[in-house]
N, C-alpha and C positions, 0 to 999 in steps of 0.2 A: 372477371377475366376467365375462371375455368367455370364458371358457374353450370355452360351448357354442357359440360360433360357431368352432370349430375342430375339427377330425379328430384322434380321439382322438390320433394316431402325433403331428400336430403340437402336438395340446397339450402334452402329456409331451413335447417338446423345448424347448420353447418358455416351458414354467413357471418356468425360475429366470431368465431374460430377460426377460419380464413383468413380475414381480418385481422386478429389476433396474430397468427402465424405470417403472416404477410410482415405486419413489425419487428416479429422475430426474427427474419431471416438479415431484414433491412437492419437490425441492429445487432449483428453476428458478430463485426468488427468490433465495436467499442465493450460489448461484453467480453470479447477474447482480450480485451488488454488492460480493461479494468479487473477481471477475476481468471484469469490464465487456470489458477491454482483449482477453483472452484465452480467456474461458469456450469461446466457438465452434468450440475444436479438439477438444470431446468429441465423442462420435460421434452424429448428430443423430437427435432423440427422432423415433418412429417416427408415423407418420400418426394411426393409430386412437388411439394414445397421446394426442397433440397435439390433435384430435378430442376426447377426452373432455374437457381440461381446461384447454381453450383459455377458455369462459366463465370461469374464478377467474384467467384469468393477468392480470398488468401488462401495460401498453404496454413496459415494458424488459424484461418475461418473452416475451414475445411476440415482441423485437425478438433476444431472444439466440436464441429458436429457429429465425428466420428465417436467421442468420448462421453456426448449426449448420448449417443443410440446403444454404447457397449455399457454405460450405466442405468440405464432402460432395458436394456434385452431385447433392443430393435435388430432382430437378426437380417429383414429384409434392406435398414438403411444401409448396415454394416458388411453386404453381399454384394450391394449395388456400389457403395464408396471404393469397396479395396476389388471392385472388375475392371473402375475407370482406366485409361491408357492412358499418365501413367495410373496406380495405384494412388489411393489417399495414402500419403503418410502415417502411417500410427509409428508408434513409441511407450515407455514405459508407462507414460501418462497414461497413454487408451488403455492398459491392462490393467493398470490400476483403479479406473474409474471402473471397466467390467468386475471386480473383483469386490469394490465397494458395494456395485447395486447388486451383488451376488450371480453375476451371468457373465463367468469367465469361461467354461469350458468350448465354445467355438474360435475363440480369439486365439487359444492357444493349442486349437487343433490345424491350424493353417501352416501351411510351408513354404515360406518360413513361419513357424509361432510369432505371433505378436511379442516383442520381447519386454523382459520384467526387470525389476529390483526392487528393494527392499521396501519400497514402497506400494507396493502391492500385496503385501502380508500385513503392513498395518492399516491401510486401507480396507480388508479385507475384516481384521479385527475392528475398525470402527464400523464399518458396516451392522456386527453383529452375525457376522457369516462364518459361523461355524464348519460348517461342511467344508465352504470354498476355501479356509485356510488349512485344513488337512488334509484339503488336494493337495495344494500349494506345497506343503511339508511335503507328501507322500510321492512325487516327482524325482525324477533320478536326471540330474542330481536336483535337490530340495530348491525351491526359489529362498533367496535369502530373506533373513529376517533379522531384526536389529530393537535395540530397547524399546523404540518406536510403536512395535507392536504389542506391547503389553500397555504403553500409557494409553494408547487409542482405546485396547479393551478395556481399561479402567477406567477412562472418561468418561466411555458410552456407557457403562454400569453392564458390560458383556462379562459377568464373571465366570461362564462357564467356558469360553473363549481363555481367559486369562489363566484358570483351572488346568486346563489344559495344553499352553506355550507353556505353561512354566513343567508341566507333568515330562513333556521330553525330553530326551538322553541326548546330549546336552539339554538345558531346559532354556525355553527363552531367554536372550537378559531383559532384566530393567534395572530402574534407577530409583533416584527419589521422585522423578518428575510421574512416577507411575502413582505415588501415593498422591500428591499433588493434583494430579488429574482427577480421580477420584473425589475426593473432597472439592475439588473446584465442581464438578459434575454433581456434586451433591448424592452420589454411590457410597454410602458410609457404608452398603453390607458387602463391597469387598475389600474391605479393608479390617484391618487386624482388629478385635472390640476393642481392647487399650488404645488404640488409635481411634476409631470411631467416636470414643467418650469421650478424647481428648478434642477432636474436630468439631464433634456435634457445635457446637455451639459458636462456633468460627463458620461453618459453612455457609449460613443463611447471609453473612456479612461480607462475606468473600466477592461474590458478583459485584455487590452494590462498589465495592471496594475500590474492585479492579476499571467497572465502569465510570466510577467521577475521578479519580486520581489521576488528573494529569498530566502526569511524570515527565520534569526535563526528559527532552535527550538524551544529556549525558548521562543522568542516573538511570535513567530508561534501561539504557543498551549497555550499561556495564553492570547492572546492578540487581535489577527484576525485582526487588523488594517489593514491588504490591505483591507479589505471591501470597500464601498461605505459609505463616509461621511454622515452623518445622518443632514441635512437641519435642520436649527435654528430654524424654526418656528415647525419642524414634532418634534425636541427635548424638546422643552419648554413646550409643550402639553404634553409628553409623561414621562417628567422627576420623577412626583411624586411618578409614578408607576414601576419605574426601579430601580432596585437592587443597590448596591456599586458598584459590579464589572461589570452590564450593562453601568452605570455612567462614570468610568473611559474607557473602550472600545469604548466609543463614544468619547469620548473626546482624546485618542490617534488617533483613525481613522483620528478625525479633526487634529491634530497634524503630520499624517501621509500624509496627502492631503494639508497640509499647508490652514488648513480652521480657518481665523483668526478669523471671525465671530462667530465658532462657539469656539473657545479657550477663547477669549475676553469674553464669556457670560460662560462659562462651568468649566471653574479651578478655579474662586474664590471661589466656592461652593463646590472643591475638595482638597484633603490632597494634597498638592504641594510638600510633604518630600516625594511622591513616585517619583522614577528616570523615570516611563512610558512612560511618555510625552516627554521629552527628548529623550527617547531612540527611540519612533517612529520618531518622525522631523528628527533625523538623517540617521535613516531607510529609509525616504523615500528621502534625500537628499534635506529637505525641511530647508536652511539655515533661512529665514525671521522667518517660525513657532519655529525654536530652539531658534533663538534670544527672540523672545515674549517670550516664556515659561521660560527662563530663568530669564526676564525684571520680571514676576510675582513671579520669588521666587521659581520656581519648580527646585528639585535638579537634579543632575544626578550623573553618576558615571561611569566605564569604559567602559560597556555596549553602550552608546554612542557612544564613538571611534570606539569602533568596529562593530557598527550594520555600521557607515558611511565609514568604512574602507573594511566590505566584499562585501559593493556594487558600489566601487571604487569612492564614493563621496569626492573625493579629497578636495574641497573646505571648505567646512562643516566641516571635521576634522579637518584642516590649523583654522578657526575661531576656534573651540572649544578647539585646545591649543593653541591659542594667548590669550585666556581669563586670567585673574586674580583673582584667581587663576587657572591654567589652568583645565581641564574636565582629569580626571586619565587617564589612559593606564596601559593596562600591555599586557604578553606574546599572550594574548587570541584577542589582538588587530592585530599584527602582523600574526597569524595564521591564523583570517578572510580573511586579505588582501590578505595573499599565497591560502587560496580557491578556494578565486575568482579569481586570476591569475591577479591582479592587482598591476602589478609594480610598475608604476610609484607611486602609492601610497608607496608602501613600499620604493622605493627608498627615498620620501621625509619624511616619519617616523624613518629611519635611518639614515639619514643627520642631522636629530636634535641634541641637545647640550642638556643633556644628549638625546642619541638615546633611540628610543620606544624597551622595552628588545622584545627578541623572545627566544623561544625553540627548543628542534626537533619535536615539531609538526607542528611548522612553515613550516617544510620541508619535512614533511609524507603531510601535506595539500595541498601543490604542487604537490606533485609528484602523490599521489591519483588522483589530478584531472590532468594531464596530463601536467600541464606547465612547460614543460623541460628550456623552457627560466628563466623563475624566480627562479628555483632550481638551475641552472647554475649560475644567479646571486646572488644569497645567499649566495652559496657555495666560489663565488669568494672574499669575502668581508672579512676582515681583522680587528678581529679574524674570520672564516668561520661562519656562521649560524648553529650549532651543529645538528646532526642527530645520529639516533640510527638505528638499524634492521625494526623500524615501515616503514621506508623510502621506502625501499625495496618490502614489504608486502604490504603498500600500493599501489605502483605500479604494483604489480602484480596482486593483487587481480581488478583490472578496466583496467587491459589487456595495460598498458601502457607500454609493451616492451621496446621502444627505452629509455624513463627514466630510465627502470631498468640498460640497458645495459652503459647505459652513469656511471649510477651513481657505477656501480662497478666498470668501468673504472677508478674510479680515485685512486689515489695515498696517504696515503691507499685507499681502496675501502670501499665505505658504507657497514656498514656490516650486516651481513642477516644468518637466523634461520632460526628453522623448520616450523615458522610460512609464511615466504614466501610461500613454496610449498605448505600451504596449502591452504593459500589467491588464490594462480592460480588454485586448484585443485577445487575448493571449487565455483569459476566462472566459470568451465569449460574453461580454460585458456590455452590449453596442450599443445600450440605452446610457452607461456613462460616458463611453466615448464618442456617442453623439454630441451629450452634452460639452464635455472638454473642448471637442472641437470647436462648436459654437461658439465660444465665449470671443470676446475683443481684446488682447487677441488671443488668436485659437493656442491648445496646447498644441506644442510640436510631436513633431513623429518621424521616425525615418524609416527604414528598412525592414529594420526589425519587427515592428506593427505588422505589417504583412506575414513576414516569416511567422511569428510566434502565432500569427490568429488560423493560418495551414496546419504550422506545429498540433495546433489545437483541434483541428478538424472544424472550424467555425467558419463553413464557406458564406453564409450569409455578411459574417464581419469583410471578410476578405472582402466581396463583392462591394460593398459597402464602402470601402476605405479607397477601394480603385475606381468608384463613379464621382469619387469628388473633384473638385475641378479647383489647384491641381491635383491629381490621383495623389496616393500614398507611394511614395517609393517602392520598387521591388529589387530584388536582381535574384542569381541561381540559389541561393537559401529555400527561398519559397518551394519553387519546384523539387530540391530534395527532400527539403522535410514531408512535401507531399508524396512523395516516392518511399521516404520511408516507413510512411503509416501506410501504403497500399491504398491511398486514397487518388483512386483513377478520377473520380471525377472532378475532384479538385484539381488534379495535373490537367485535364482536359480543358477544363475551364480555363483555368492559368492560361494554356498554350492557345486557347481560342482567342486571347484579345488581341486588340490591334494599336500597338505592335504585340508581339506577345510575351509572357513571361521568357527571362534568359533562363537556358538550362546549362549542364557542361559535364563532364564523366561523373559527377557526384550524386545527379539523376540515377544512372545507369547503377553504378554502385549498390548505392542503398536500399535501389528496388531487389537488387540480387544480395544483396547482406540480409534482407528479412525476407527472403523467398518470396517475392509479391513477381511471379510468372507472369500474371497477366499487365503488369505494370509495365514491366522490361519490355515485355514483346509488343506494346504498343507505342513506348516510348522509339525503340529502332523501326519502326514500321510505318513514320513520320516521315515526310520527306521538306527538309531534309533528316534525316535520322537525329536522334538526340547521342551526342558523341560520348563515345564509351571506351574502356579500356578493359578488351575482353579477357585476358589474364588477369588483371586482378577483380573483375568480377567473379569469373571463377573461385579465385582464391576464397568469397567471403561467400558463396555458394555452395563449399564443398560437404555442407553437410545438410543440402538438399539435392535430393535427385533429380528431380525433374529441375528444375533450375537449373544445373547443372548440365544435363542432359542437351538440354536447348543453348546453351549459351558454347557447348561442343560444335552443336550443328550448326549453328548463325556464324559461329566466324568460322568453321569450315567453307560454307557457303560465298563467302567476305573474301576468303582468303587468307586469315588471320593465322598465323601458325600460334595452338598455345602451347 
């Protein structure tokens, strides 16, 4: 398409980079919402590119591509974005990613400066960008900084960065998560040699650690014990100054790592009536540290079974109900084990006298994750391991086909709702939920089919599910969720059919809650318009300008008083 504005020699270099960039631009949107955080380190879309298809982008397409060119040093995209009428948006994100790729000093030569915080001195510090952080300090007043920056220098193994937050009057803070970082980075030489001696030999184990552990939830997010065991002598130093719940997280880590050392020194001093410590050793399939913890009185409860149950610690479990009296169990232990796809455990949890109970989550947890073998063996066992509809919909929704089809095969067949179809439609799934539909008779589906497969951006399903005869149900769901992802073409489509998708204020809304300008302004520019409530669009616009801006002048225009 631009091919003849180039010289023949550059074209022919130039065409599978085109290309390349051409899918870049088309896939702006789902990069901004799957990596908001991090999208900006791809290499930034080229002018003429950005140029073409800057009118279909979002305000957060628009805002990742300014954050691409300020963490590149693309000063001519970053000239041409913030000349547009209105301006591209930037925010602390855009100075932060300039400060990362070390090319901050234009961003905040502008009037107004590109504005910053705290995240921009540790981004600055993972960078590796010395200079650009004692700009940052040397500013009147100083851009702020926070523990954040010294973990970042220690992660990256930046210790002359770290040298020097900490050399200032005040000095940087940090925490533990600084030494942490460092050892997880595998930078053992900026860290203390006592510390280093003590790590070495932890570090190499750490990655692999953090990578196969896969930690409930619950202990997930209260707990963080796959970390890196915190060394007897770095805790004993550091104890006075740590909270309850920094207290206990060290001493499950050490319970998680089976670090007797530091258990031996660390629980006498802790409530031993919390199950924690127990429930990490068994987490981490650390039999020796469950024994000790147990030897001190610390309690537990079924959470154990089951942390040693979804990560197929067969052993661990075998000891913890051989105890007297035995470590609880219930349904939630058996459901871990079908997770994980670990049989043999479940085989020997229901060989016990009385057997460990199970539910039909037991057998949605199978089938979600794909182990047709273990839901076969469930199923086969005498009374059967019970299952409901979840079974089905589980399987569908993580494209596990050959499960679903086994599991309707049977005699009865596992039975399955409209939530099936919507689980496949909803993963962009359409080879299962072709299948589903086909059968005699078809799975059902209502509304929500539609809605969830827009929700999803899978306009191929959508289309799909409304060529059937009868179509798939829709009403105004569809059309918002498509308004809410900024997905014009999908609303277009929607409103192209005959009759066409229902819409209602919640169109209107949405598109102005996540700043999608070109949504709103196409949506009113319908006739008849798609009906809106321009005060409270406003309301969920106010912390976009342009949106904002426009939605002042439309119901000016209207006659709208807001």
């Amino acid at each position: 398409m631009l091919m003849p504005r180039l010289s023949k020699a550059w074209a022919a270099a130039a065409a599978p980079r085109v290309a390349e960039e051409r899918k870049v631009t088309a896939a702006l949107q789902e990069e901004a919402r799957r990596k908001a955080g991090v999208g900006y380190k791809s290499f930034s879309v080229p002018l003429w590119a950005l140029q073409e298809a800057w009118a279909q982008l979002t305000v957060l397409q628009r805002m990742l591509a300014t954050a691409r060119a300020a963490f590149r040093g693309d000063l001519a995209v970053l000239r041409w974005a913030r000349a547009q009428q209105p301006p591209c948006p930037w925010d602390e994100w855009t100075c932060s990613a300039a400060a990362e790729g070390g090319h901050l000093a234009w961003a905040r030569a502008q009037q107004p400066p590109c504005p910053w915080d705290e995240r921009t001195c540790w981004r600055a510090a993972r960078g590796g960008h010395l200079a650009v952080l004692q700009w940052l300090r040397a500013q009147q007043p100083p851009c702020p900084w926070d523990e954040r920056t010294c973990n970042a220098a220690a992660g990256g193994g930046h210790l002359a960065a770290l040298q020097w937050a900490r050399a200032q009057d005040p000095p940087c803070p940090w925490d533990e998560d600084t030494c942490n970082a460092a050892a997880g980075g595998g930078h053992l030489a900026v860290l203390h040699k006592a510390w280093a001696a003590a790590a070495a030999p932890r570090v190499a184990d750490v990655r692999a650690e953090v990578a196969a552990v896969v930690v409930d939830i619950w202990l997930d997010m209260s707990v963080g014990h796959g970390c890196l065991s915190v060394p007897l002598w770095a805790l004993q130093e550091a104890w006075p100054s740590l909270t309850d719940w920094q207290q206990q997280r060290a001493a499950t880590r050490a319970a998680f790592h089976s670090d007797l050392a530091v258990l031996r020194w660390a629980l006498p001093q802790l409530d031993t009536a919390d199950t924690l410590y127990c429930d990490a050793a068994a987490a981490g399939g650390q039999l020796e540290a469950l024994h000790y913890a147990r030897a001190l009185g610390c309690a537990w409860c079924y959470r154990a079974c089951s942390a040693a149950a979804g990560r197929g610690h067969l052993a661990v479990l075998q000891w913890a109900r051989a105890q007297q009296p035995p470590c609880p169990w219930k349904e939630e232990t058996g459901s871990a084990a079908a997770r994980g796809g670990h049989l043999p455990v479940l085989e020997w949890m229901r060989a016990q006298d009385p057997p460990c109970p199970w539910s039909v989550e037991t057998c949605w947890q199978a089938a979600g994750g794909g182990y047709l073998a273990v839901l076969q063996w469930m199923r086969a066992q005498q009374p059967p391991c019970p299952w409901d509809e979840l079974t089905c919909s589980a399987a569908a929704g993580n494209s596990h086909l050959a499960v679903l089809q086994w599991a309707r095969g049977q005699e009865p067949p596992c039975p399955w709702d409209e939530e099936t179809c919507s689980a496949a439609a909803g993963g962009g799934q359409l080879a299962v939920l072709q299948w589903a539909r086909a059968q005699e008779p078809p799975c059902p589906w209502d509304w929500y089919t539609c809605q969830i497969a827009a929700e999803g951006g899978h306009l191929a399903v959508l289309q799909w599910v409304r060529a059937q005869e009868p179509p798939c149900p829709w009403d105004e769901g569809t059309c918002q969720v498509a308004a809410e992802r900024g997905d014009l073409a999908m609303l277009q489509w929607a409103r192209a059919q005959e009759p066409p998708c229902p819409w209602d204020e919640g169109t209107c809304r949405e598109a102005a809650r996540w700043g999608h300008l070109a949504v709103l302004q196409w949506a009113r520019a319908q006739e008849p318009p798609c009906p809106w409530d321009a005060q409270t669009c406003l309301a969920w616009a106010e912390n976009d300008d342009a949106t904002a801006e426009w939605i002042r002048a439309q119901a000016a225009l209207e006659g709208v008083e807001l």
